[in-house]
VEXKESE-306394 format. One record per residue (C-alpha): residue number from 1; x, y, z. Coordinates in nm, 2 decimals. Last residue first. Layout:
N
NUM	X	Y	Z
...
REM end
This chain:
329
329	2.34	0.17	10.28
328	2.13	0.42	10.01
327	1.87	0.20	9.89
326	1.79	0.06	10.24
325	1.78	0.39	10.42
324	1.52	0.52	10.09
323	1.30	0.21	10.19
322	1.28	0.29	10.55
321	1.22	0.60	10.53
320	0.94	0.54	10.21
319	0.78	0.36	10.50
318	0.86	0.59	10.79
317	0.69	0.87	10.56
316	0.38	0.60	10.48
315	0.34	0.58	10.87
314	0.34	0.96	10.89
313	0.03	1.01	10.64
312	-0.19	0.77	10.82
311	-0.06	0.90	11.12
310	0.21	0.87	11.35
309	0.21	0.83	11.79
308	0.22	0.48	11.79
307	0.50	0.41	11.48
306	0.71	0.64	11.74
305	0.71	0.49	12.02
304	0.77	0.13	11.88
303	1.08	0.31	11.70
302	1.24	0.41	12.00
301	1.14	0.07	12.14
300	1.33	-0.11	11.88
299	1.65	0.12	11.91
298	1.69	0.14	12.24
297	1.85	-0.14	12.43
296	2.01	-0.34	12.14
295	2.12	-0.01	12.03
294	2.28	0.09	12.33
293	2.49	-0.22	12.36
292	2.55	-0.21	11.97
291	2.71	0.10	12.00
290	2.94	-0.10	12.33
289	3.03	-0.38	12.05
288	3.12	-0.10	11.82
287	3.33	0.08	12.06
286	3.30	0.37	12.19
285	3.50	0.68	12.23
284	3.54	0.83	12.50
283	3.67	1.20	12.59
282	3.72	1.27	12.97
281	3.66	1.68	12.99
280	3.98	1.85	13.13
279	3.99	2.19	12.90
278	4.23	2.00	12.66
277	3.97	1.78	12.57
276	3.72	2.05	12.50
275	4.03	2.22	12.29
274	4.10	1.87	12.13
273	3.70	1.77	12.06
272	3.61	2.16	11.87
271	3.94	2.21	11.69
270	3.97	1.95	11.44
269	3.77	1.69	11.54
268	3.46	1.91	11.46
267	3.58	2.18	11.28
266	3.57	1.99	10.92
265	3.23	1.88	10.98
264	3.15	2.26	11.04
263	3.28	2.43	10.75
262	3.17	2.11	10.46
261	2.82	2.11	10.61
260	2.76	2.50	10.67
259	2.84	2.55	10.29
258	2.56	2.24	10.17
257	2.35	2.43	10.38
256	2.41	2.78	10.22
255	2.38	2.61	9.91
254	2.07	2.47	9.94
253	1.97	2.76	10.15
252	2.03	3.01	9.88
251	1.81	2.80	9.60
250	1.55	2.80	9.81
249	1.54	3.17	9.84
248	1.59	3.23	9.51
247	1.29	3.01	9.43
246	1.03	3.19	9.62
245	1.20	3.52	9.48
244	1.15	3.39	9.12
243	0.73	3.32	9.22
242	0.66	3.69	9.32
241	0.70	3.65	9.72
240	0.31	3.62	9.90
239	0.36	3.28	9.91
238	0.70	3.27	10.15
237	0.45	3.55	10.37
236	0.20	3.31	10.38
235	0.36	3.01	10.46
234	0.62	3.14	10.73
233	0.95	2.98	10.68
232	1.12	2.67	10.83
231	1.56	2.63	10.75
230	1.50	2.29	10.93
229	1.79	2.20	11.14
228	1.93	1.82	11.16
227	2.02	1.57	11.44
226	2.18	1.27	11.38
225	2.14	0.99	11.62
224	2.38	0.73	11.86
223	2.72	0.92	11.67
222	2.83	0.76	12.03
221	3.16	1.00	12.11
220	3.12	0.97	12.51
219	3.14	1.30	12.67
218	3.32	1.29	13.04
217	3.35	1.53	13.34
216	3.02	1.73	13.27
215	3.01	2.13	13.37
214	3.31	2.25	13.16
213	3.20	2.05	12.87
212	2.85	2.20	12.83
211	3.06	2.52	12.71
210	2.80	2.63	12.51
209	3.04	2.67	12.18
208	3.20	2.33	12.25
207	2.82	2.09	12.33
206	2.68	2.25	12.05
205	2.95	2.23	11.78
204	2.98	1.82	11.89
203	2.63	1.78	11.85
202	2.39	1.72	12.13
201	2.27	1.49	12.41
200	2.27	1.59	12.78
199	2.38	1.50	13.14
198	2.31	1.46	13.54
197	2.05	1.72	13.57
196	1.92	1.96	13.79
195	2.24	1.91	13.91
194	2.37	2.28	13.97
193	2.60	2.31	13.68
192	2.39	2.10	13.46
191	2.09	2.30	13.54
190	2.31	2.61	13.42
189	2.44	2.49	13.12
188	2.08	2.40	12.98
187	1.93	2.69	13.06
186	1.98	2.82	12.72
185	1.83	2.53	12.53
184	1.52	2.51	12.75
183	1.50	2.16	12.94
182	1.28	1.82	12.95
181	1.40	1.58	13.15
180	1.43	1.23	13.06
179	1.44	0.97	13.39
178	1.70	0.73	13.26
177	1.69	0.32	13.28
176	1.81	0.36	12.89
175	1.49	0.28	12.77
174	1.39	0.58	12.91
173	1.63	0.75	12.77
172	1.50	0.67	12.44
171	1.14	0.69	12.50
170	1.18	1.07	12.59
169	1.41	1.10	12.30
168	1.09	0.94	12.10
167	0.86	1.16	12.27
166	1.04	1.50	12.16
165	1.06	1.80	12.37
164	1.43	1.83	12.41
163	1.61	1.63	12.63
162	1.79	1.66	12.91
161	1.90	1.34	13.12
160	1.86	1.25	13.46
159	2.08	0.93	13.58
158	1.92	0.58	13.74
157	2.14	0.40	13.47
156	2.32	0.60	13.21
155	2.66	0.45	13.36
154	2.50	0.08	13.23
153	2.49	0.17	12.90
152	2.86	0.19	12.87
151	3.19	0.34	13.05
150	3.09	0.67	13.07
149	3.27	0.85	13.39
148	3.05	1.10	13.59
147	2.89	1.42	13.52
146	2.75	1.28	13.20
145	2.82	1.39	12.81
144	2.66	1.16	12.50
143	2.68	1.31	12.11
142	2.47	1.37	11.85
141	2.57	1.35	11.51
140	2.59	1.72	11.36
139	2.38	2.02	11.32
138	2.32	2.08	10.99
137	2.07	2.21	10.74
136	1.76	2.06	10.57
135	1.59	2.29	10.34
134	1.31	2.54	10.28
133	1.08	2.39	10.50
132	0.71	2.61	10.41
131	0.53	2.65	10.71
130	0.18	2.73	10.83
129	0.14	2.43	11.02
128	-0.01	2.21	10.80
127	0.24	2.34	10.52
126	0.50	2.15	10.78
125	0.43	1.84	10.59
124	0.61	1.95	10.27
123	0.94	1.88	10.47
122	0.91	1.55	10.53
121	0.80	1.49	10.14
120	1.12	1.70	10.04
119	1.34	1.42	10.26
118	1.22	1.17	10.10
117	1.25	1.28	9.74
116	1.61	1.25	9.83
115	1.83	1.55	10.03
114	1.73	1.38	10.40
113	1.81	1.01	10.28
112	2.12	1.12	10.07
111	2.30	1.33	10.36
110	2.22	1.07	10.60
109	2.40	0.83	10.42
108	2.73	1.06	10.34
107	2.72	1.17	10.70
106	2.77	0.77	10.82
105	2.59	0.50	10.93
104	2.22	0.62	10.94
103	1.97	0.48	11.19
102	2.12	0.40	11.54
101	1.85	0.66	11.69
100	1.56	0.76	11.55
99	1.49	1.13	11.55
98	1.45	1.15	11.24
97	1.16	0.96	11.19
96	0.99	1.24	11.46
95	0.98	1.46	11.19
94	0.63	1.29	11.13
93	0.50	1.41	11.41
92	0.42	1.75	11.28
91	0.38	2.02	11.53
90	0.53	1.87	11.82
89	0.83	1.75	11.63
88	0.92	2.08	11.52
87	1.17	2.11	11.81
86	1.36	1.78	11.72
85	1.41	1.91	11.36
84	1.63	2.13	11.49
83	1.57	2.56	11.40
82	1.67	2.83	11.18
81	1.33	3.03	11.23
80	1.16	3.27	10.92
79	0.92	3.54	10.91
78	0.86	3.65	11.24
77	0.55	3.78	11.39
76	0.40	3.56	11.11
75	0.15	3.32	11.25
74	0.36	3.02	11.24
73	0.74	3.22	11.25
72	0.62	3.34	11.60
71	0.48	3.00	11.68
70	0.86	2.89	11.57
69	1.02	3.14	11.77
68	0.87	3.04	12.05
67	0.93	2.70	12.07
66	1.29	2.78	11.99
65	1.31	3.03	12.29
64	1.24	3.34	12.23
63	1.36	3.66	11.94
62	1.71	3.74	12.09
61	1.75	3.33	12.07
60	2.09	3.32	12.05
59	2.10	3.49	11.67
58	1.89	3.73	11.50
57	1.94	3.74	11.13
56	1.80	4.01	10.92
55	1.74	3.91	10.53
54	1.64	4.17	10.32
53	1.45	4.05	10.00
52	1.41	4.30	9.74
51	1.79	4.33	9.75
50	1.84	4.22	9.36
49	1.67	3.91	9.48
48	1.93	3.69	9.38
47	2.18	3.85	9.57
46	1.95	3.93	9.85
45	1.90	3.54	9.90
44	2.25	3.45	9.84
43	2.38	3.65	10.09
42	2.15	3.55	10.31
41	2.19	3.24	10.30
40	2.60	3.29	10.26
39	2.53	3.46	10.66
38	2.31	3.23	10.76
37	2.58	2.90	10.65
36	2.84	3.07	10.85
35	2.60	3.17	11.15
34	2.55	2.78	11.15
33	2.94	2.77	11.24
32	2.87	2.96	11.63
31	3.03	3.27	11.68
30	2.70	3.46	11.67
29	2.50	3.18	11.91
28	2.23	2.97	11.78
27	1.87	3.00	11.95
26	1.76	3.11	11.59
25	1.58	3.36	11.45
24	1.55	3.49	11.11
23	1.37	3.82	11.04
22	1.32	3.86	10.66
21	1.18	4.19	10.47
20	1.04	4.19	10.20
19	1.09	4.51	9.89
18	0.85	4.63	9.60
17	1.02	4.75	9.32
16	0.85	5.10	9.25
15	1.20	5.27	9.24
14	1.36	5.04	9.04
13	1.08	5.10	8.79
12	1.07	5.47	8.83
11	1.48	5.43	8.79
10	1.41	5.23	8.47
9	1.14	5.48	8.33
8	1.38	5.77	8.40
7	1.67	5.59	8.19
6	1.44	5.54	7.90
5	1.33	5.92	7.88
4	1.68	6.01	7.89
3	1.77	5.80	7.66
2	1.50	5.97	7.42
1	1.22	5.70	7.29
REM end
């Protein structure tokens, strides 16, 4: 075969290379860490792909809300959604055990439990849905803001907390003496501002980069829950990938995630808690004795709510939960 023969065959076949494209939404916003991790994600992915997979990220939430964007994602509008576990809740409960408050100790723990055998199980339950979970990212520990001074439980009583669409944060505030609100994401700041509620939960990095600090007057540091995003991925068009590209693309959010962790834990109490504390915001932290307070109050019934609303198949998740926690304290 002549060269030139050979090097016309491998352009024809370069040529003929059949490309994806990948819309990612997300309600995050552009100067927000997770567009870190997106941005090495796709990276990754296109790397690995030889650019057969384009990946197109659309940040604070050009594509819908988070509900939105992951019906999109379901019947294949959109291809993939960077999104908290909390807003997948109401299409497999099981994510729920996450949700749990007063569960996992420290970032190392909860970085075990969710990248064990475990957490691929949790994930695997979103095929139901028309998903495939291609990883666990990060959000943070959640965190506790009010209008008025935090000096324990007893400040949450008779307030009106956001939450998102979750029956176990539901539960939680409730058994907090709190009426639990409901909200969108990006109306958050503004229903704050005008009292349509009295305060939130969310990660440090939320609360600094959507300025929920300048419309609350104190933010407890609680750690109370961790809340993780789910890099989710429509079934289908994940399937119809030749089998290297599926691979690549989990391989790219592994890392990505693991790239988001190290970059935004390391903003947290670096930058993000002096520049909110500088701004005026009271910062609290609390004690042990007033952590045990809250989850004295919370964490059984939490947990009562949601053993009541999991199946057959959930109930064996919050078993092998359980189990993995023990191993792993």
């Amino acid at each position: 075969m002549s060269l030139f023969f050979a090097s016309t065959l491998m352009v024809a076949s370069c040529a003929d290379a059949k490309t994806y494209t990948m819309k990612l939404g997300t309600i995050e916003p552009p100067a927000s860490p997770k567009m870190v991790g997106m941005e090495k994600f796709k990276e990754l992915v296109e790397q690995k792909t030889n650019g057969e997979v384009k990946v197109k990220i659309f940040p604070s939430s050009q594509l819908g809300s988070a509900r939105e964007m992951i019906e999109a994602t379901q019947i294949g509008t959109e291809e993939a959604t960077l999104t908290t576990s909390s807003n997948l809740v109401g299409f497999e409960s099981a994510l729920s055990i996450l949700d749990l408050p007063f569960v996992f100790p420290s970032r190392e723990v909860c970085y075990k439990v969710i990248d064990s055998e475990f957490g691929k199980d949790l994930l695997d339950t979103l095929a139901d849905s028309g998903l495939v979970g291609l990883g666990w990212w990060d959000s943070g520990f959640k965190q506790l803001t009010l209008n008025s001074e935090i000096y324990g439980l007893k400040s949450f009583k008779g307030k009106k907390i956001r939450v998102m669409e979750s029956p176990i944060l539901i539960a939680q505030y409730e058994a907090m003496g709190c009426s639990a609100t409901p909200i969108n994401y990006h109306e958050l700041y503004n229903s704050l501002q005008q009292g349509v509620v009295d305060g939130q939960e969310n990660p440090i990095t939320s609360i600094y980069e959507m300025k929920f600090y300048e419309v609350q007057k104190c933010m407890a540091i609680s750690d109370h829950a961790y809340l993780p995003l789910v890099m989710a991925v429509n079934k289908k068009w994940f399937e119809s990938l030749p089998v290297e590209h599926q691979k690549a693309l989990y391989e790219a959010s592994s890392v990505a995630s693991k790239v988001l962790r190290e970059y935004q834990s390391d903003l947290e109490f670096t930058k993000f808690v002096p520049a909110m504390e500088k701004s005026g915001i009271k910062i609290v932290y609390l004690t042990e004795a007033q952590k045990k307070e809250f989850s004295d109050a919370i964490k059984e019934k939490t947990r009562a709510a949601l053993v009541k609303m999991l199946n057959d198949r959930g109930k064996k998740l919050l078993t092998e939960f359980d189990d993995m926690l023990k191993k792993t304290k």
